[in-house]
C-alpha positions in Angstrom: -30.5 -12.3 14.9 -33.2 -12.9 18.1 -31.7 -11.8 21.7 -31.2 -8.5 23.1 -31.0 -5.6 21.0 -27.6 -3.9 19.8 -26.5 -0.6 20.0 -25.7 1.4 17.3 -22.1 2.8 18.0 -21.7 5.0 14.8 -22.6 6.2 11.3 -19.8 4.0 9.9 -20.9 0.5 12.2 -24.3 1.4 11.2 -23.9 1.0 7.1 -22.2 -1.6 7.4 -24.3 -3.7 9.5 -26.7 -2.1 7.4 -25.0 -3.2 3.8 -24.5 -7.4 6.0 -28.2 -7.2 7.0 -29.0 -6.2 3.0 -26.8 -9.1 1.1 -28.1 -11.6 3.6 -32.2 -10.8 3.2 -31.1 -10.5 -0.7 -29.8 -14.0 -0.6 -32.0 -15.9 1.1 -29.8 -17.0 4.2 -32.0 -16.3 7.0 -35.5 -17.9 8.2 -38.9 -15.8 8.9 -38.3 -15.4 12.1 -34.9 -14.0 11.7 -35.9 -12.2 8.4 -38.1 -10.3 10.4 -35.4 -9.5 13.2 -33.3 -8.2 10.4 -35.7 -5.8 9.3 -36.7 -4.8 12.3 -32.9 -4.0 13.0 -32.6 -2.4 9.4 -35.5 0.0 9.6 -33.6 1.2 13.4 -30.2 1.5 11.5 -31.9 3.1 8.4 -33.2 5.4 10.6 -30.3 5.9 12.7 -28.3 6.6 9.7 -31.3 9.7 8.2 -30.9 11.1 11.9 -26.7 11.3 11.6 -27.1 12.8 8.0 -29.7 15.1 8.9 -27.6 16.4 11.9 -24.8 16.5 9.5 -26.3 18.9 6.8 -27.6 21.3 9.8 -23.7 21.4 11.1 -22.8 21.8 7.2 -25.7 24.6 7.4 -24.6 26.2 10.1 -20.7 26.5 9.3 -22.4 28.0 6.3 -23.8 30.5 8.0 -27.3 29.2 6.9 -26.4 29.5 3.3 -26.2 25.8 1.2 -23.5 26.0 -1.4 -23.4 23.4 -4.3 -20.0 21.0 -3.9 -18.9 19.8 -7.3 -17.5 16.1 -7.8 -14.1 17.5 -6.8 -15.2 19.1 -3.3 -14.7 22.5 -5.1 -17.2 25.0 -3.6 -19.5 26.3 -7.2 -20.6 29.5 -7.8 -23.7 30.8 -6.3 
């Protein structure tokens, strides 16, 4: 995990790195050192993930005209 630092290329790269760094912590694969390089890297890619989302519910927002509307299980629009 220890050298320079990677770049996060996209939502979808992020989770799973993400999801890789999660299983490995949870089973015990990686020394201190390294443990602490992977969460270092998690909390970036957590938070580069929150940052994505957030910009996707003000694009949702906006193409809403600033009005949220409820999306059932289906992707169906509900009633407001």
């Amino acid at each position: 995990m220890a050298g320079k630092p990677q770049k996060i290329i996209d939502f979808e790269s992020a989770t799973a790195e993400l999801e890789q760094i999660v299983a490995d912590m949870e089973a015990g694969k990686l020394p201190l050192e390294d443990s602490l390089a992977a969460y270092k890297r998690g909390a970036e890619l957590l938070s580069f993930c929150r940052s994505r989302l957030e910009d996707a519910q003000q694009q949702v927002s906006v193409l809403e005209n600033g009005v949220f509307k409820d999306f059932s299980a289906s992707g169906e629009t509900g009633a407001n």
